[in-house]
C-alpha positions in Angstrom: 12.6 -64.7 3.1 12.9 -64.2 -0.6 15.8 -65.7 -2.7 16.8 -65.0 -6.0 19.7 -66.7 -8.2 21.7 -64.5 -9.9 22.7 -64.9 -13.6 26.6 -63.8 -12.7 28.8 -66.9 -12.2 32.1 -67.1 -10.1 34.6 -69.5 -10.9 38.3 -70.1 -10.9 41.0 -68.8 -8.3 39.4 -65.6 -7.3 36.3 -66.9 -7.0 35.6 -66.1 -3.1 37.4 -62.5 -3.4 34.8 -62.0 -6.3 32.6 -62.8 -4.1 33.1 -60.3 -1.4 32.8 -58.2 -4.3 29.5 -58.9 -4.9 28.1 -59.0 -1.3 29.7 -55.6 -0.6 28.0 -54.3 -3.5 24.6 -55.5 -2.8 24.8 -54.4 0.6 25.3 -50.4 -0.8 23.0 -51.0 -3.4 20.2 -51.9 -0.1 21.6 -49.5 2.0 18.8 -47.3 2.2 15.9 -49.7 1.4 14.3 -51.5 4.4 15.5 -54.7 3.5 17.4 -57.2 4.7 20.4 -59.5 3.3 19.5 -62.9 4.8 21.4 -65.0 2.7 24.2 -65.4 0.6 25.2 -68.1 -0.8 27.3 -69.6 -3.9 25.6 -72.9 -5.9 27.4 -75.5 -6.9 27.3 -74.4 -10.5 28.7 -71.1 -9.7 25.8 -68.9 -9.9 25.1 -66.2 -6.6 22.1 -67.4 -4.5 20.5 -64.2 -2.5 17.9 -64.2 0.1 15.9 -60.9 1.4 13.9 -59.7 3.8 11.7 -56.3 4.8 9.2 -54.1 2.9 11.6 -53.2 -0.1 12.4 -57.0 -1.2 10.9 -57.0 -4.5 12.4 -53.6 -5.6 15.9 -55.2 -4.4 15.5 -58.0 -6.5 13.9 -56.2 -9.3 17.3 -53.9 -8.9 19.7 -56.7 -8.8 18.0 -58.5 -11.4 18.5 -55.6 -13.9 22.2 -55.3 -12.5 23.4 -59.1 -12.6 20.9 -61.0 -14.7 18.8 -63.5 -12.7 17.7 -67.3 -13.5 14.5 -68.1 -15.1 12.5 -71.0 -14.9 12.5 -73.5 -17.9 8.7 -73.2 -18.7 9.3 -69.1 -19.0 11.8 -70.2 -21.2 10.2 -69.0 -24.7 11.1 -69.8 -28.6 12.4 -67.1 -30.5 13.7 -65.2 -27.3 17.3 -64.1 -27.2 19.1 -64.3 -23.7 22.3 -64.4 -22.8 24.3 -67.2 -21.4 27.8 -68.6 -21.0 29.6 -71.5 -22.6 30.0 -74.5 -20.6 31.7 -78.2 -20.7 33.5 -77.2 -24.1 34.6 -80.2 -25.7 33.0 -83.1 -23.5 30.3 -83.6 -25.9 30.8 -83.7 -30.0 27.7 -82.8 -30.9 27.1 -79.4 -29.9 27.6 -76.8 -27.3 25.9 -76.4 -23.9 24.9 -72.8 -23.0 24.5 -71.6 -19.3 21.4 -69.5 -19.9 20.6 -69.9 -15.6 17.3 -72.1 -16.4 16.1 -73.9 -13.8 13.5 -76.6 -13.8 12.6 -77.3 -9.8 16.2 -77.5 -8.8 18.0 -78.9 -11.5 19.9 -76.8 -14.4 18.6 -77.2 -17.7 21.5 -75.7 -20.3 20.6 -74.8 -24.2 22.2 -77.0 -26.7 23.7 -75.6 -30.0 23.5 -78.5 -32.0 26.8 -78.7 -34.0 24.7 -78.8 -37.6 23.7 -75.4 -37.1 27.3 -74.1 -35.6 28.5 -75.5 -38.8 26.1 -73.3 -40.8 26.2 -70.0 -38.7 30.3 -70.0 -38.8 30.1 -71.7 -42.7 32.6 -74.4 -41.6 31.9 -78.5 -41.8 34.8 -79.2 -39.4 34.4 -81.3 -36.2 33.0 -79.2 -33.0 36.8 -80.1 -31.2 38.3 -78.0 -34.3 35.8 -75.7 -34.3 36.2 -74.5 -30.7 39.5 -74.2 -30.9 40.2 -72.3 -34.1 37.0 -69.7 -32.6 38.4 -69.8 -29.4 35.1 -70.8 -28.2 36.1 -71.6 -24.7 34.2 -72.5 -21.2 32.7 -69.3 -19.7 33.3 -67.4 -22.8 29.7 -64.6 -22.6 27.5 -65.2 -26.0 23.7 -64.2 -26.6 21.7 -67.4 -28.2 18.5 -67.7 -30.0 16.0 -70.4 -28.2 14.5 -72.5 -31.1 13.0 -75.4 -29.1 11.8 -76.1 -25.4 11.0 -79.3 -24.5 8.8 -79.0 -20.7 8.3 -82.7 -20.7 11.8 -83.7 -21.4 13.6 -81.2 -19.9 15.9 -79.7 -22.9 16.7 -76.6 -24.4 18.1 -76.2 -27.9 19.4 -72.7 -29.7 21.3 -71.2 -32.0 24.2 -68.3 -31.5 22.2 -64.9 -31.7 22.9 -62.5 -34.3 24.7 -60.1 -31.3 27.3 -62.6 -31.0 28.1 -63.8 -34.7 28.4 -59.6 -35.3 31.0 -59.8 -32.3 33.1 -62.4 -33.8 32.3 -61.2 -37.1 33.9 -57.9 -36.0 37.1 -59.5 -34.0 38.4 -61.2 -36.8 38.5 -58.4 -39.4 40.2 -55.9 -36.8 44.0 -56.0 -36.4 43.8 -55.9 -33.1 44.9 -59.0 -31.1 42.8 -59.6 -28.0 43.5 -61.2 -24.8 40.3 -62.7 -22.9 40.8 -62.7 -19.1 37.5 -64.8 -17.3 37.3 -64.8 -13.6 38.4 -61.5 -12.6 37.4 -57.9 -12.2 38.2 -54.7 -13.9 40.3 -53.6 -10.9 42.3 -57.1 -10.5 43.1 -57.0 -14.6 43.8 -53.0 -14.3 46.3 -53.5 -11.4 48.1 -56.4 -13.0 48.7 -53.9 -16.0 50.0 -51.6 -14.1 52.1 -53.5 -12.1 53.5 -54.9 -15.0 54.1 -51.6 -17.1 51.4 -52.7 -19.5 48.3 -50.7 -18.7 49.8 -48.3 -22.2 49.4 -51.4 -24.0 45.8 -52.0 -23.8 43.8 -49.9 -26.3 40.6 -51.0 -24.8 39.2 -53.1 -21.7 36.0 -54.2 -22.6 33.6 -56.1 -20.5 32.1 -59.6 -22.2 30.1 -60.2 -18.8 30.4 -59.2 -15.0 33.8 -60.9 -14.6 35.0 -61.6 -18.4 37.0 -59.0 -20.3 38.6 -59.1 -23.5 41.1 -56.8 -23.7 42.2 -55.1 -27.2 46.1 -54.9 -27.3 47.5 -52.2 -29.5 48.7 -52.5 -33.0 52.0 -53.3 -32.0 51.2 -55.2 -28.6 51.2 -58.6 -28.7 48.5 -60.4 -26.8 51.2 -63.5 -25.6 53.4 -61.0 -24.4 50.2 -59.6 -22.0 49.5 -62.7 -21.0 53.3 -63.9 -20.2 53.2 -60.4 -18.0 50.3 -60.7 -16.4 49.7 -64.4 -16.2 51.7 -64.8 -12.5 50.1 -61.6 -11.9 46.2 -63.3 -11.5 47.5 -67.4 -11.0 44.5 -69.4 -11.6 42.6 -66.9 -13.8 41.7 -68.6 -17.0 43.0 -66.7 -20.1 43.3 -66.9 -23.9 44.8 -65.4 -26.8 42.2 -64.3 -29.9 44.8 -63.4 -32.8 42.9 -63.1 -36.1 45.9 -63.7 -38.0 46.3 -67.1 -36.7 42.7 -67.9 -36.7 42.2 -67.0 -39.8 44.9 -69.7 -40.9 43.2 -72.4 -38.7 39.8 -72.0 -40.4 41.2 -72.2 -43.7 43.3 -75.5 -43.0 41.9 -78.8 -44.1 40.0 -80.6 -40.9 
């Protein structure tokens, strides 16, 4: 048997449903191959552990791999590569932010750190990382593309810097006058039925897809994101979600720290 871990995390309330998801969907992707699904399996960080057998294994991973991102091992881990990852542990450290980039080193998770000098200088602000992640609404889970700038094999440790891709995308949030509601841990069809159950589904301009199971969702000019969230919300209990208004962020990063 061959096993592959998957990039896509699940997490939060649905995380077993998303789950089912997943499986069902590998097993149509396989259907026709001669391979077999011998394992399937969620790690304790979240991340989609799938075993294989028959003739047609590696084209299955290769498939899947190109579908839902897979780990990498640290020393294939390179400088100057960009790869995406996810934000983790927001808050519990001061001096950076830890990236889920599904690197392993034997078994053991090695995350990127985005040492809070350089956040400071990417995003032009000198205020502490706390403030900083929550004026950005840089939040745990949140999908962003990083920059490797240093790989340490002997000491285990990965540092990087937010990649150009994802400065652009918050670059490009903040001057549109849309408000934006990010919904993590769910799937289009969870977040589409919720709409529609509520009466909302004419108030979203645009669904658009962060990551496998992360959407922000781009309210109309005259929608307001709290009032999606306060419709929705008992809708998909459990399912983390927060509100990017430009407006207000705007105001935060122009306080005094």
């Amino acid at each position: 048997m061959k096993t592959v871990v998957l990039f896509t995390r699940l997490y939060a309330q649905y995380r077993n449903r998303l789950a089912e998801t997943v499986k069902s969907h590998v097993s149509n992707l396989i259907e026709e191959l001669d391979v077999h699904l011998a394992r399937f399996d969620i790690d304790k960080r979240g991340h989609v552990v799938l075993g294989f057998e028959g003739q047609d294994t590696e084209f299955a991973i290769n498939f899947l791999t190109k579908e839902y991102g897979s780990s990498i091992s640290l020393d294939r881990v390179k400088e100057g590569a960009t790869v995406r990852g996810s934000l983790i542990d927001v808050g519990k450290v001061g001096y950076g932010f830890y990236v889920d980039i599904a690197a392993i080193n034997n078994t053991t998770y090695v995350d990127a750190l985005l040492p809070l000098y350089q956040v400071r200088e990417q995003f032009k602000l000198k205020k502490p990382l706390r403030t900083i992640a929550k004026s950005l609404i840089l939040v745990d889970n949140l999908p962003v593309d990083v920059q490797i700038t240093n790989v340490d094999l002997r000491e285990g440790k990965i540092e990087a810097t937010f990649a150009e891709s994802t400065l652009n995308r918050f670059d490009e949030w903040l001057r549109d006058d849309h408000e934006r509601l990010l919904v993590f841990g769910a799937n289009y069809s969870m977040i589409e039925t919720a709409l529609n159950k509520t009466g909302h589904i004419d108030d979203i301009y645009e669904i658009q897809e962060l990551g496998k199971f992360e959407f922000a969702l781009r309210c109309k000019r005259s929608t307001r994101a709290s009032g999606i969230i306060a419709a929705i919300g008992p809708k998909l209990r459990g399912v983390p979600m927060h509100l990017f208004i430009p407006k207000e962020i705007e105001a935060k990063l122009s306080a005094k720290a």
